[in-house]
LUMKOL-630851 format. One record per residue (C-alpha): x, y, z; residue in three letters. Coordinates in steps of 0.02 Angstrom, whole numbers, plus 32768, in hexadecimal, padded with zeros to 4 digits. Example, Ala and Ser with C-alpha at 12.3 -4.5 7.8 and 13.67 -1.06 7.14 Angstrom:
2
+------+------+------+------+
:   xx :   yy :   zz : rest :
+------+------+------+------+
: 8267 : 7F1F : 8186 :  ALA :
: 82AC : 7FCB : 8165 :  SER :
+------+------+------+------+
% end
This chain:
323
+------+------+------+------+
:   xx :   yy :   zz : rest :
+------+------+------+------+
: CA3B : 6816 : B56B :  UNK :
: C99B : 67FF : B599 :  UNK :
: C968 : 67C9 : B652 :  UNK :
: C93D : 671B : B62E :  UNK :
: C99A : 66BE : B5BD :  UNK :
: C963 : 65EB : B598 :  UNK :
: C9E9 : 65B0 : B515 :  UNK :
: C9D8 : 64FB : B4E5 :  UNK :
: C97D : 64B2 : B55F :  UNK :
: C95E : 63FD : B56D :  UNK :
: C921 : 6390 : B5EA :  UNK :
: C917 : 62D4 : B5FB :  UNK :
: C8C7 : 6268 : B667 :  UNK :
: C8D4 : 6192 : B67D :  UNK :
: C81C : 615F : B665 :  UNK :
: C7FB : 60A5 : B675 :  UNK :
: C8A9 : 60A2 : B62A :  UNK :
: C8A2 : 610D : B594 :  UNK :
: C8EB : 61A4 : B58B :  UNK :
: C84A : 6239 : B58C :  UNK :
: C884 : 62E5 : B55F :  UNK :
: C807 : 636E : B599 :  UNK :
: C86D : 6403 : B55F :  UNK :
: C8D8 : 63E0 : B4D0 :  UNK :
: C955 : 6470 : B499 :  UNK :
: C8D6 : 64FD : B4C8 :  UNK :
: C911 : 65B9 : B4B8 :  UNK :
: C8BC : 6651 : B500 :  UNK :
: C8C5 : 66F1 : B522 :  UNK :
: C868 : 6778 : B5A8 :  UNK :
: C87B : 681F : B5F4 :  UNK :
: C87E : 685B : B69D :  UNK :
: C7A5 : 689B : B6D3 :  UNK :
: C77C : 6829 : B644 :  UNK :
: C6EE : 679B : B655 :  UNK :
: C72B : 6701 : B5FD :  UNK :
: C69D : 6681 : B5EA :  UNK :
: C6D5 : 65D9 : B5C7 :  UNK :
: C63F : 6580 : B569 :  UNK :
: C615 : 64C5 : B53C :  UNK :
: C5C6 : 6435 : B583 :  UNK :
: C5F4 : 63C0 : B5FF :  UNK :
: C696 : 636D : B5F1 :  UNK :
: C6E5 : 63DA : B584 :  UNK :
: C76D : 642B : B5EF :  UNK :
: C730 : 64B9 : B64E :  UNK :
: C750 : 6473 : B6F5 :  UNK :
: C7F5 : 6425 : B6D2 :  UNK :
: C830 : 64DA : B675 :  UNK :
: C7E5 : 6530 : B717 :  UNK :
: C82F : 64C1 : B782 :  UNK :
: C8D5 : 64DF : B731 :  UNK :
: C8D6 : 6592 : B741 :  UNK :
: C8AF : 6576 : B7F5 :  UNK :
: C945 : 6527 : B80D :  UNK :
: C8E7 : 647E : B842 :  UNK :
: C935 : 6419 : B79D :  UNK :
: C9D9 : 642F : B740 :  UNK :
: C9CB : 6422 : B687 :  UNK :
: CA16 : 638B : B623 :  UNK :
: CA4C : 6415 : B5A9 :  UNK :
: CA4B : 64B5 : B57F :  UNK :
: CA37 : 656B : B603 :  UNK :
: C9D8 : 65D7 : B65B :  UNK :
: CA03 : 6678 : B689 :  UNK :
: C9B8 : 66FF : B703 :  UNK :
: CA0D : 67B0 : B710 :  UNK :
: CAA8 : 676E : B6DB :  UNK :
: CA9C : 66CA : B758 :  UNK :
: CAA6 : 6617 : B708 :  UNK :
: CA23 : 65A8 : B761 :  UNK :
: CA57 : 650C : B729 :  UNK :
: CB06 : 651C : B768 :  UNK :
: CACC : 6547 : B81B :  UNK :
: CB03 : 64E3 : B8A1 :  UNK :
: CAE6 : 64CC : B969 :  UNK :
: CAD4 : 657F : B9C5 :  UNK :
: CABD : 65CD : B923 :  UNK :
: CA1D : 655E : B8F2 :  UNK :
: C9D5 : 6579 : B991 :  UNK :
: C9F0 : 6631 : B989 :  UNK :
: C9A5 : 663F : B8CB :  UNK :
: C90B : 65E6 : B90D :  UNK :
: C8EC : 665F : B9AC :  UNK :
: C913 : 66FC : B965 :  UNK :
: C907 : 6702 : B8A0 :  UNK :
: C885 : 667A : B87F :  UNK :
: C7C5 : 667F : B8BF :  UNK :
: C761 : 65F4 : B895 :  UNK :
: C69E : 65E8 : B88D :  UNK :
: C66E : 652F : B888 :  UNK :
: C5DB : 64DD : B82A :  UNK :
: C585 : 648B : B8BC :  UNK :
: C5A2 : 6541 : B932 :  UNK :
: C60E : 64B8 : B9BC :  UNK :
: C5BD : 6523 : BA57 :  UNK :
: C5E1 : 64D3 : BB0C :  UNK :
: C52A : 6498 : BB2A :  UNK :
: C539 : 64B2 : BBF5 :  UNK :
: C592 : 657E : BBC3 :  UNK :
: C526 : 6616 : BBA7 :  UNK :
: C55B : 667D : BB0E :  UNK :
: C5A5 : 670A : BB75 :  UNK :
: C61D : 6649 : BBB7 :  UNK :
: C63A : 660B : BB1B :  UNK :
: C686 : 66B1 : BAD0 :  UNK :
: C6F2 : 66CC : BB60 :  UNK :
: C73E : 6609 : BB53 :  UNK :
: C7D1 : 662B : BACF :  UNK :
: C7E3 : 66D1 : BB22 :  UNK :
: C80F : 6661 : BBE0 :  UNK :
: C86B : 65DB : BB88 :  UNK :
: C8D6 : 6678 : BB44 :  UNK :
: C900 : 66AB : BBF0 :  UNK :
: C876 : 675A : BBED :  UNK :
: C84D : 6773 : BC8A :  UNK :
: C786 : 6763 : BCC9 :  UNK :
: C750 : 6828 : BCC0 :  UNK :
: C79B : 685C : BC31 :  UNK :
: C769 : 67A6 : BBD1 :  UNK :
: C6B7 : 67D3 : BC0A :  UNK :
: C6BA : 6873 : BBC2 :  UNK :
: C6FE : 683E : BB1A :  UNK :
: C690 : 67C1 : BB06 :  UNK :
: C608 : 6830 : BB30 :  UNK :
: C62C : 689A : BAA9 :  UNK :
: C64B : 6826 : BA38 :  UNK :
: C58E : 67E3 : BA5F :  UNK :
: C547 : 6899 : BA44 :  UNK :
: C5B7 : 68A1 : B995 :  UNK :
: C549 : 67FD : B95F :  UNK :
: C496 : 6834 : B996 :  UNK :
: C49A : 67E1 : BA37 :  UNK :
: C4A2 : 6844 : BAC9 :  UNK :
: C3F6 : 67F7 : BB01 :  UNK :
: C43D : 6752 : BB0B :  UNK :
: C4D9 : 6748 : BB67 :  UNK :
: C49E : 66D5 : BBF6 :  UNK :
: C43C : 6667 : BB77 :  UNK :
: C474 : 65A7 : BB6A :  UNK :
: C488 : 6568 : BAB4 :  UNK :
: C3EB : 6503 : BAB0 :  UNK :
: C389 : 65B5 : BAEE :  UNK :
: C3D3 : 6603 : BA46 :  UNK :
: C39A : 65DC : B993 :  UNK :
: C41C : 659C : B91B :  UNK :
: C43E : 663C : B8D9 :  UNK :
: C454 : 6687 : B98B :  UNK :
: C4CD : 6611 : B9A3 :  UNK :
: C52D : 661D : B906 :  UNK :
: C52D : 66DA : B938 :  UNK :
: C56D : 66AB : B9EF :  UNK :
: C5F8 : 663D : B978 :  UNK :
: C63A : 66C2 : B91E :  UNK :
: C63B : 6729 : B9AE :  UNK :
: C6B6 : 66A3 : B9E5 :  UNK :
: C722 : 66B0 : B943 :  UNK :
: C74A : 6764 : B968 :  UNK :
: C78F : 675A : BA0E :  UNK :
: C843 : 677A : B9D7 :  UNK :
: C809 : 67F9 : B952 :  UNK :
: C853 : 6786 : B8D2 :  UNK :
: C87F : 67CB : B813 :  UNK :
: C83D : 673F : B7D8 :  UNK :
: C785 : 66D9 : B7EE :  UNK :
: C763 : 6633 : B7AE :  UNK :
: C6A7 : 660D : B7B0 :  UNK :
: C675 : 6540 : B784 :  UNK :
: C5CE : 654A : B72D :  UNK :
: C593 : 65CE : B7B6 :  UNK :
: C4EB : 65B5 : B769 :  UNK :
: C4CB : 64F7 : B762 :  UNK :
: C448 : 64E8 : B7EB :  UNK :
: C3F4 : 6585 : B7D3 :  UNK :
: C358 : 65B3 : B78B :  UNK :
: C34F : 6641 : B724 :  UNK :
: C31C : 66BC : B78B :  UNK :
: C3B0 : 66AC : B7ED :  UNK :
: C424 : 667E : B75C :  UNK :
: C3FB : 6736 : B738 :  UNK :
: C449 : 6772 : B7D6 :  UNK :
: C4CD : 6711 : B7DF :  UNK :
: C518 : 6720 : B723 :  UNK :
: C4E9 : 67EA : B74B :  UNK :
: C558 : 67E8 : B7EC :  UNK :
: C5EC : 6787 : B78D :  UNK :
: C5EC : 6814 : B704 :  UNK :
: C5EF : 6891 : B77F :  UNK :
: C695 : 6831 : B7D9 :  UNK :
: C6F4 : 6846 : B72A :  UNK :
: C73F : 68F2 : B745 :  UNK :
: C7EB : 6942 : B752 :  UNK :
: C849 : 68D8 : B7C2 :  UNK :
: C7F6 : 6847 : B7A7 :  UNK :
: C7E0 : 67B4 : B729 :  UNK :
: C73E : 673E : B731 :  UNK :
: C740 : 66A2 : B6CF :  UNK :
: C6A9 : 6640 : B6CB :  UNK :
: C691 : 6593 : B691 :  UNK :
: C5D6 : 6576 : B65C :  UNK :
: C574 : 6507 : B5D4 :  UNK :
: C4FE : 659A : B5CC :  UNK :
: C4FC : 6602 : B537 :  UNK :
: C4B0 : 669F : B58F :  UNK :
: C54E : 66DF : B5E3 :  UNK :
: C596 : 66EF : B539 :  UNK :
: C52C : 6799 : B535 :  UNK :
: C588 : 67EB : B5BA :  UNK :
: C629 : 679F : B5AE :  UNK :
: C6C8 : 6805 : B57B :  UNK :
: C70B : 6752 : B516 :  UNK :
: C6BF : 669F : B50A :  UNK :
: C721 : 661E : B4DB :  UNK :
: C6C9 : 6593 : B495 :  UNK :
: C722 : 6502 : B4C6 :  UNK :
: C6BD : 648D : B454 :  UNK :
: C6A0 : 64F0 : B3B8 :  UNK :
: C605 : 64C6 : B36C :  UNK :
: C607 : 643B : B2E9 :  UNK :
: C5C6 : 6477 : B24A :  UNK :
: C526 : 645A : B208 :  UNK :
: C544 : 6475 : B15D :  UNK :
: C529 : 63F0 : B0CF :  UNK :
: C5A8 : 63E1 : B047 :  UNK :
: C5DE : 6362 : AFC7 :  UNK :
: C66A : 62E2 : B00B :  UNK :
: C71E : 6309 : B004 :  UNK :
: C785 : 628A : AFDA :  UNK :
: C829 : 6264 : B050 :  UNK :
: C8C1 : 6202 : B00A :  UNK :
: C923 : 61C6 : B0A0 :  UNK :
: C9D1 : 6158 : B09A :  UNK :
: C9E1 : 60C9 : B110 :  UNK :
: C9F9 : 60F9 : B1B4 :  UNK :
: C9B7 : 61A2 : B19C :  UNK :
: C957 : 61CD : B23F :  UNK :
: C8BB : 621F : B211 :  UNK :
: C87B : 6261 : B2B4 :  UNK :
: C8B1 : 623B : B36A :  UNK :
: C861 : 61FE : B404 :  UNK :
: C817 : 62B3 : B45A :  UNK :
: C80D : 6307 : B3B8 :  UNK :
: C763 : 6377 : B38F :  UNK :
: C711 : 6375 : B2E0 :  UNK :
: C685 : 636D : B28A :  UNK :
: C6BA : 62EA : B1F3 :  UNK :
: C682 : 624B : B1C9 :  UNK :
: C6DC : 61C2 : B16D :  UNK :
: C6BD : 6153 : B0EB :  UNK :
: C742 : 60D4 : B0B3 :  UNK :
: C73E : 60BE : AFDE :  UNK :
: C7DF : 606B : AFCC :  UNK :
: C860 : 6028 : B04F :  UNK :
: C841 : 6004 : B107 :  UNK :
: C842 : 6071 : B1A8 :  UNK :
: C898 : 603A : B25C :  UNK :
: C829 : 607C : B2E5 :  UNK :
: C88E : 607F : B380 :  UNK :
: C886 : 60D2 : B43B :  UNK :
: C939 : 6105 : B4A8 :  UNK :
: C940 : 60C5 : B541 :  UNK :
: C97A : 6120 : B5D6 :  UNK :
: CA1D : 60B6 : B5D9 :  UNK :
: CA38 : 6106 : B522 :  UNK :
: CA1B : 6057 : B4C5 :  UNK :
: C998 : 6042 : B463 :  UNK :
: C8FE : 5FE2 : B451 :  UNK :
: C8CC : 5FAC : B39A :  UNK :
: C7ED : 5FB0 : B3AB :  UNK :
: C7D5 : 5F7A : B2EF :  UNK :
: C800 : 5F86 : B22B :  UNK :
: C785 : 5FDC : B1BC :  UNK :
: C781 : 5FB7 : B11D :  UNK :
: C748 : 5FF5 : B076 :  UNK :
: C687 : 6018 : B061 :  UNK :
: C67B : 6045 : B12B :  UNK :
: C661 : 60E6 : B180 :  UNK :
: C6AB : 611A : B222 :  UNK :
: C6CF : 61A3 : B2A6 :  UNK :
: C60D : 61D1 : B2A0 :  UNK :
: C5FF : 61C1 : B365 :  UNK :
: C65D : 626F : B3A2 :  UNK :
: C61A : 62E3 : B319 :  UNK :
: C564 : 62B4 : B321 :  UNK :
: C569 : 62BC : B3F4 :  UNK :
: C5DA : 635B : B3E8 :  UNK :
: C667 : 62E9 : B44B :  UNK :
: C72D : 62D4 : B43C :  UNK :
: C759 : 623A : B3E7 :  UNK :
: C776 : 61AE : B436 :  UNK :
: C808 : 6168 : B3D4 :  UNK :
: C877 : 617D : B345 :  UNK :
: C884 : 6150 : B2A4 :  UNK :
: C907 : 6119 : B227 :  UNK :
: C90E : 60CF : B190 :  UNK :
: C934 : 601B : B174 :  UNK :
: C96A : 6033 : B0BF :  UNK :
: C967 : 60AD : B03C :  UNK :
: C8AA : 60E6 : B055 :  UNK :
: C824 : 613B : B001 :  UNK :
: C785 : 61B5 : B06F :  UNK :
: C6F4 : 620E : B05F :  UNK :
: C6E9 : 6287 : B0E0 :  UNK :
: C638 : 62BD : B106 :  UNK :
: C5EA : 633E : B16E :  UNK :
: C56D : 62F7 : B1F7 :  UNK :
: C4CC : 633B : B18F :  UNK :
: C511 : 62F5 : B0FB :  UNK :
: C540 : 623F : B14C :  UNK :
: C48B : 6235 : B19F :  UNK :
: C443 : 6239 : B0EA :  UNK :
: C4B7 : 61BB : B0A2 :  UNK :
: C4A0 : 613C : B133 :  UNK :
: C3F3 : 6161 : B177 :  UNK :
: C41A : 60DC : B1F9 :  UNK :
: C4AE : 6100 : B275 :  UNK :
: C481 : 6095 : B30C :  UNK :
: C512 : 6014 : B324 :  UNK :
: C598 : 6002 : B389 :  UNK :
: C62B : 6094 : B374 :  UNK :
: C6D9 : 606E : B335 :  UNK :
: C728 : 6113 : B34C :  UNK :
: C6DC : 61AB : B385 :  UNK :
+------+------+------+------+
% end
């Protein structure tokens, strides 16, 4: 069995009253010392999947397990424990008390975990010297550069000496001299004992990661003759929050393009018919689509990769029917 275990996992959120569905049925698998980058671009699930493993969100569906420990299923003390003593998070925007000096700041979780002054201090000042900052323990936040204070943030994370680090685009306001450092420092975290998962949109910690799990896999580029698609009526073709990389054209018959709402009805958006092309909008922006659809009646497509589409109908601006 291995350490972590992600079976299933789905996640759904009420936006605007449609139901939006970040993670949908997502399996994974790591190893304890391994360094799991999680890689896309913004909005595609990395904070909500880190955020479930930190015990911060239960799933809709599906589990996560940790050394034999079902997240999802944890409740009251046993939450509160995870997050303390398994979990260490490194947030994206470092979330340093402005008025603390790092030496402060590292020793907070440490106070509000009943340590007592001295021996707080002295973890935290080892903790500083582990990061490369021994020379900066009395500094403020705004005395420290950003990757200073990331540094002083994951010092933070490893109070508890937690098995497991969860690191939210570490990176993002970096430049890349200190990306260096940091993404350097995270690798060298991932070791016996201890499991580092980092959520970036940056394709360079995929050279030092142990696995990377592409949580939008990249929509294909190739060109290809149509395939033709022969749906019944009321055959659902694709659903709100799926990925792909298709696009349809209707030859014969007529397509119901539809979004669920978050009190599980459903919102008919339009009927396209035959000689119309649709669900162009998610695979050309590399987005999940943003509503299903079903045929009306017994219905004819042409399915057609993005390259492929672009050359067939040069001109794409209008206003999208379905992602």
């Amino acid at each position: 069995m291995a350490q972590l275990e992600v079976r299933d996992l789905t996640m759904e959120f009420d936006s605007g009253g449609y139901i939006v569905r970040p993670l949908d049925k997502l399996t994974l698998e790591a190893e304890d010392g391994e360094l799991i980058a999680l890689l896309g671009p913004s909005g595609c699930g990395k904070t909500t999947l880190l955020s479930c493993l930190a015990g911060l969100l239960t799933p809709t569906s599906g589990t996560i397990t940790f050394q034999g420990t079902d997240i999802g299923s944890l409740t009251g003390a046993a939450v509160a424990e995870h997050r303390q003593n398994t979990v260490g998070v490194v947030f994206q925007a470092f979330n340093l008390l402005a008025s603390l000096s790092a030496r402060k700041n590292v020793m907070v979780p440490l106070a509000l975990a009943g340590v007592g002054r001295r021996e707080a201090g002295r973890r935290a000042d080892e903790l500083l010297e582990r990061v490369a900052l021994s020379e900066r323990l009395h500094h403020l936040p705004r005395q420290l550069s950003g990757g200073q204070q990331q540094r002083v943030a994951i010092a933070r994370a490893l109070v508890h000496d937690p098995p497991l680090v969860l690191a939210d685009e570490p990176t993002a306001h970096l430049d890349h001299i200190q990306v260096e450092g940091i993404l350097l420092l995270m690798r060298e975290l991932a070791t016996a004992g201890r499991m580092v998962v980092v959520s970036t949109h940056d394709d360079r910690i995929t050279h030092i990661a142990d696995r990377v799990v592409e949580l939008v896999p990249n929509a294909s580029t190739a060109e290809h003759e149509p395939v033709e698609i022969c749906l019944a009526a009321g055959e659902i073709l694709f659903e709100q929050g799926d990925r792909g990389n298709l696009v349809y054209v209707i030859e014969e018959g007529s397509v119901e393009i539809f979004r669920e709402r978050a009190d599980r009805g459903e919102e008919l958006l339009t009927v396209v018919g035959a000689g119309n092309y649709f669900g162009e909008i998610g695979p050309i922006l590399n987005l999940p689509r943003s509503a299903s659809a079903r045929a009306a009646e017994p219905t004819r497509l042409s399915a057609l990769t993005v390259r492929t589409f672009r050359k067939r109908f040069p001109s794409t601006v209008r206003e999208a029917r379905a992602g």
